[in-house]
N, C-alpha and C positions, 0 to 999 in steps of 0.2 A: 460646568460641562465644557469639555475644549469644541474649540472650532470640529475638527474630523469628527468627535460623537456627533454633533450637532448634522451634518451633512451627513453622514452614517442613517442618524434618525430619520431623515426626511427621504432615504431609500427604502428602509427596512421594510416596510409593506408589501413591495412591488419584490424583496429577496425574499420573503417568505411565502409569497405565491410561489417565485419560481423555485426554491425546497420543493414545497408539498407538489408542486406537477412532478417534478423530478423524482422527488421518492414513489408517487402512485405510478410512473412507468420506466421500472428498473430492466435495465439491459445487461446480458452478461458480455464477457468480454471479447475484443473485436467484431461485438453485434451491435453498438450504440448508435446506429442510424438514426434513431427519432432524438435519442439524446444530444447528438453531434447539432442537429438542424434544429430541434429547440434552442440551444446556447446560440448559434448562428443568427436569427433571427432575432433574440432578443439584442444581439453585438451590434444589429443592424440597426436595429432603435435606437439605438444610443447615437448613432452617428457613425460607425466605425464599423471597416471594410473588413469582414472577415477571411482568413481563407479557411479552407475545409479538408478534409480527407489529408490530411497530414498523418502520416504513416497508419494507415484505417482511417478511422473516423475523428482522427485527432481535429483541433479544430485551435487557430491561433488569432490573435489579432493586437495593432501595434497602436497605443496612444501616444503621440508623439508631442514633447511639450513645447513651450514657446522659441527653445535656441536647441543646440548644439549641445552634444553631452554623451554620457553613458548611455548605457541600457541597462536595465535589469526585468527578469524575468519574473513571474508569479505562476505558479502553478495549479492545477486543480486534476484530481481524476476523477473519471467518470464511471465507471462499470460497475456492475451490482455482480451479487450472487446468488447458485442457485440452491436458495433457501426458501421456507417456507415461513413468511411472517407472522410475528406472533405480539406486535405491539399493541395493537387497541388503536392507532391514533388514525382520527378520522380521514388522513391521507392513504392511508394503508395501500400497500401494492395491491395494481389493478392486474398482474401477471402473476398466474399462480405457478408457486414453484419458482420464481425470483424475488428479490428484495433486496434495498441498499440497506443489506447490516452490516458494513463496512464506516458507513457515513457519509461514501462518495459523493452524495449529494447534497449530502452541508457542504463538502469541501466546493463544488461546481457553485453554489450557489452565495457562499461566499465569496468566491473570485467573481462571479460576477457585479457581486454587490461591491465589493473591491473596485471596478470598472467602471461602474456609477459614479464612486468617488473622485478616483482619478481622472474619468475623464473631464468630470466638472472642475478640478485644478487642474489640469493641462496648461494653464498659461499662467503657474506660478513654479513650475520648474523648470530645470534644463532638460535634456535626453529624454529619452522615452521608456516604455512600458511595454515588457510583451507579456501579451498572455498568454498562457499554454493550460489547453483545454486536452488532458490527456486521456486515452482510452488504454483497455487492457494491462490496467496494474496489478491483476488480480492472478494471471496465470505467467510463468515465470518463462515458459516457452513461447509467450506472444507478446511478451514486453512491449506493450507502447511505449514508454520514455522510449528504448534502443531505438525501436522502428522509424520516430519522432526525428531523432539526432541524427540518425543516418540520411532521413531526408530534407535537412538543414533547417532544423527548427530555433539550433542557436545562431545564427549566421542571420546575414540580409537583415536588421542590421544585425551585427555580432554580439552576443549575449555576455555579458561584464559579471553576471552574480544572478544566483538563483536565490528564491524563497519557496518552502511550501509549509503545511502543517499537516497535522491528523489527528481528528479530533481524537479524547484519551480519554474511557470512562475512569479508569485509576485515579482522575483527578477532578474533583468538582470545579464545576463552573465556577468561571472566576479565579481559575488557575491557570498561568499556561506553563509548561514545563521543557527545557532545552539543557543541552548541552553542549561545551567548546568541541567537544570534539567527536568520539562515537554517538551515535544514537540508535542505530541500529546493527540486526547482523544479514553477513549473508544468507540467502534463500536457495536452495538446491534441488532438486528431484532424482527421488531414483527408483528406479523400476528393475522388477528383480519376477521373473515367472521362472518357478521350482516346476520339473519335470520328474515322473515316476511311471509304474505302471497301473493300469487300475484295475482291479480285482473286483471281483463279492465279499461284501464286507463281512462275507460269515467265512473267508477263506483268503486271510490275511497275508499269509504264507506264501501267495501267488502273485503278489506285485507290491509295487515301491508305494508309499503311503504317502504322496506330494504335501497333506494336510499335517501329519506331523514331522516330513522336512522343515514345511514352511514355518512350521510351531518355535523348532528350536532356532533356526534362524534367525527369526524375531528377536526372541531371548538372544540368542549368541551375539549378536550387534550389538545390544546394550551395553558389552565387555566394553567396548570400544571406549565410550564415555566415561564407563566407569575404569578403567583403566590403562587408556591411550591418552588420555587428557588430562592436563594436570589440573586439581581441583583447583587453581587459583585461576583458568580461564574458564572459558563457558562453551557448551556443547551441547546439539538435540540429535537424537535420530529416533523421528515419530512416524509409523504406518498408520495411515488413516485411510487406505480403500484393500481390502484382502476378498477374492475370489477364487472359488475354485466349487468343484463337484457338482452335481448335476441330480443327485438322489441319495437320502440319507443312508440308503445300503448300499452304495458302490465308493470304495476307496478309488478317488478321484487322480489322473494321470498328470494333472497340472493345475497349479495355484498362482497368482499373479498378484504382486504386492505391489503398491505404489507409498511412496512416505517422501518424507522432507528430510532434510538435514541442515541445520545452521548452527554457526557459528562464527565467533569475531575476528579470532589470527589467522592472519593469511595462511601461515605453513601450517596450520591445522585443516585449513580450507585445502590447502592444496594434497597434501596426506589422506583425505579420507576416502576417494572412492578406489584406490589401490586396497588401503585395510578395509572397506569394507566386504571388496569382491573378493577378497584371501580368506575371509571367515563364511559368505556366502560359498565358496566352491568347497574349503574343507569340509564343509559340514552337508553339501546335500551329496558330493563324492561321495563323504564318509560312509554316508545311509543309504548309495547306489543309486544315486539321482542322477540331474544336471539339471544345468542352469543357462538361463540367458539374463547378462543385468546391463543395464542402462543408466550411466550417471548424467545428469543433466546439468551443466554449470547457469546458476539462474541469476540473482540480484545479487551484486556485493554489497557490503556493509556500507550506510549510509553513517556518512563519515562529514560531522560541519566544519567548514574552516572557522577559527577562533575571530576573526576577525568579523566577520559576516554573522555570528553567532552573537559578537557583542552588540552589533545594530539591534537584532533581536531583542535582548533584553531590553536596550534604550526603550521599543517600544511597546516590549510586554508590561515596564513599570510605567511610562505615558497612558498604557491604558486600562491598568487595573492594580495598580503602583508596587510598589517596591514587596509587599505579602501577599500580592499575587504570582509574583515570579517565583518558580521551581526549579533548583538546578539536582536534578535523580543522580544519586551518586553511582548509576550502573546503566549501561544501554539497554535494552530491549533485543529480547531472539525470536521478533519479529521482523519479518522482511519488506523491503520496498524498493522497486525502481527509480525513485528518486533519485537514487546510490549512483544512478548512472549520471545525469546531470552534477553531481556531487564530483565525480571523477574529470566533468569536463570542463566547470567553472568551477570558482569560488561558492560555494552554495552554504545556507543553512535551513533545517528542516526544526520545527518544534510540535510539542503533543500539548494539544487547547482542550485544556479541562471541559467537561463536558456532564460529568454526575448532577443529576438531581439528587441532595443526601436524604430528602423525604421520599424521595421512590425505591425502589428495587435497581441494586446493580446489575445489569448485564455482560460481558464483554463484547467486543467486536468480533464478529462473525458468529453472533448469537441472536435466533429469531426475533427477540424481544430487546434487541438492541435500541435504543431510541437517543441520541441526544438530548439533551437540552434547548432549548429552544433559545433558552439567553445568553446561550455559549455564542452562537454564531456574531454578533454584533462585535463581540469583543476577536474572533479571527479574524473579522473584517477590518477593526483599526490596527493589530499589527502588523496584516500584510503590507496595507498602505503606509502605516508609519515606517516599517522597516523599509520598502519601497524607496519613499520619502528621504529618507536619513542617508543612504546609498545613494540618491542623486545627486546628495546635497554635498557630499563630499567633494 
């Protein structure tokens, strides 16, 4: 067992208390106030001056080692979501109607457990350690990272290279998985409420049917992917909140759709909320409607530098060797604010296995999502090792 497991082990107790408090009280985003002041208070234990309310409830803190040196960053988010859990595990959320089914709370409690590490070597490196305890990664219009950066969360001292991960049921424990270069894509929001007129639905003939504007809508946007995008890159547009009407016999006067949109090329990124308001207005026009829509621009593509990605592996194979390292030959059209730290240092982001293959798979941001519980030890050596190996340069 190397040196870092070994000092790993002799934390791992005291991180798997702070997990399970973490998971039993999940906060949604830009509301992490107990969350923010529980990490704070354990920083404090350690020795180490936190600050707080960093763009919301972010919360930072710097381990400075024996000389002069770099910096690098680590990161963790914090916010849950508003789901309803469905794991069994006797942490279970104590907030009904929220739950970390993202895993935010392995990642917080890893970096913390990370912080134990490091701060007990502090006086075998140069430079320092910032931590970044981030809120609100969950909603794309209240980006913590952004919030973070704009209130100088890389700076004082100046931040040289970021790290973060996310735990990855796709891959069992004992896997972590990265890549040089993409890893994820961008995150978008669009908002689109179809106007008509509403009628009695026994007398159709007398107003605009907002319900089956919005129908073909739906469907007509799929053109886009299926035929604005060349099948050799990648492309989403998914509705996932539709309302409208008010009583099963009244053809309703307004419908209100919210959806995502991602994808990895910029000039596809940049093309889509033009084509998609041109198929949006032709088609509720066509059928005597209108429309109001709202594009949102949200997370760029989380994008590793090669360089920072190979530290990575150094210490995905130091810590679960050379058949535990995964390099996915395709990013994920899944989104993260990470992307934003990505665009202002040197960063790399990697996905830490996390399947139990004798349990049931979940995905993330599914009730019954659960990590592994043996994942988290092995996030904890390669944030530090990669940490480490970035210092030491």
């Amino acid at each position: 067992m190397s040196e870092l497991r070994q000092i790993i082990d002799k934390y791992w107790e005291k991180v798997r208390e702070h997990r399970n408090w973490l998971h039993q009280h999940p906060e949604p985003s830009t509301q992490e106030k107990e969350t923010s002041a529980y990490v704070a208070k354990v920083l404090r234990e350690m020795g180490l001056e936190p600050t707080e309310h960093v763009g919301g409830y972010g919360v930072t803190a710097l381990i400075q080692g024996k000389g002069s040196g770099k910096c690098v960053g680590l990161r963790a988010d914090m916010d849950a979501l508003p789901l309803t859990e469905s794991t069994g595990l006797a942490c279970s959320s104590l907030t009904p109607g929220m739950a970390h089914s993202c895993g935010h709370d392995a990642h917080t409690a890893m970096l913390l457990g990370a912080a134990y590490v490091l701060n007990e070597l502090k006086d075998t490196f140069n430079g320092a350690v910032k931590l970044v305890f981030q809120p609100a990664e969950e909603n794309v219009a209240t980006s913590g990272a952004r919030k973070m950066i704009e209130e100088g969360v890389l700076e004082n001292p100046k931040v040289d290279a970021m790290f973060g991960q996310h735990v990855w049921p796709a891959f069992p424990a004992g896997k972590v998985g990265i890549r040089d270069t993409q890893m994820m894509a961008s995150s978008d929001r669009l908002y689109i409420t179809v106007k008509g007129k509403s009628t009695h639905g026994s007398a159709p003939e007398n107003g605009i049917d907002a319900v089956m504007i919005a129908a073909y809508v739906v469907t007509a946007l799929q053109s886009i992917v299926a035929r604005n995008v060349s099948p050799l890159d990648s492309a989403v547009i998914s509705f996932g909140n539709i309302h409208g009407g008010t009583a099963y016999n009244i053809i309703t006067d307004e419908v209100k759709l919210e959806g995502t949109c991602r994808n990895l090329n910029p000039a596809i990124r940049d093309a889509m909320p033009q084509r998609i308001e041109n198929i949006v207005k032709g088609v509720t026009e066509g059928m005597g409607g209108s429309y109001e829509f709202t594009y949102l621009r949200g997370y760029s593509p989380t994008v590793n530098d090669p360089a920072k990605s190979a530290l990575v592996k150094e210490a995905i194979v130091d810590a679960v060797g050379e058949e535990g390292l995964l390099m996915p030959e395709r990013p994920a059209l899944g989104g993260e604010d990470f992307s934003f730290f990505c665009e202002k240092v040197p960063s790399a982001y990697f996905w830490l296995g996390c399947h139990d293959p004798a349990k049931p798979q979940y995905p993330i941001h599914h009730g019954s999502f659960a990590p592994a519980e043996e994942a988290l030890p092995i996030g904890m050596e390669v944030l530090v090792g990669a940490a480490l190996k970035f210092l030491a340069q």
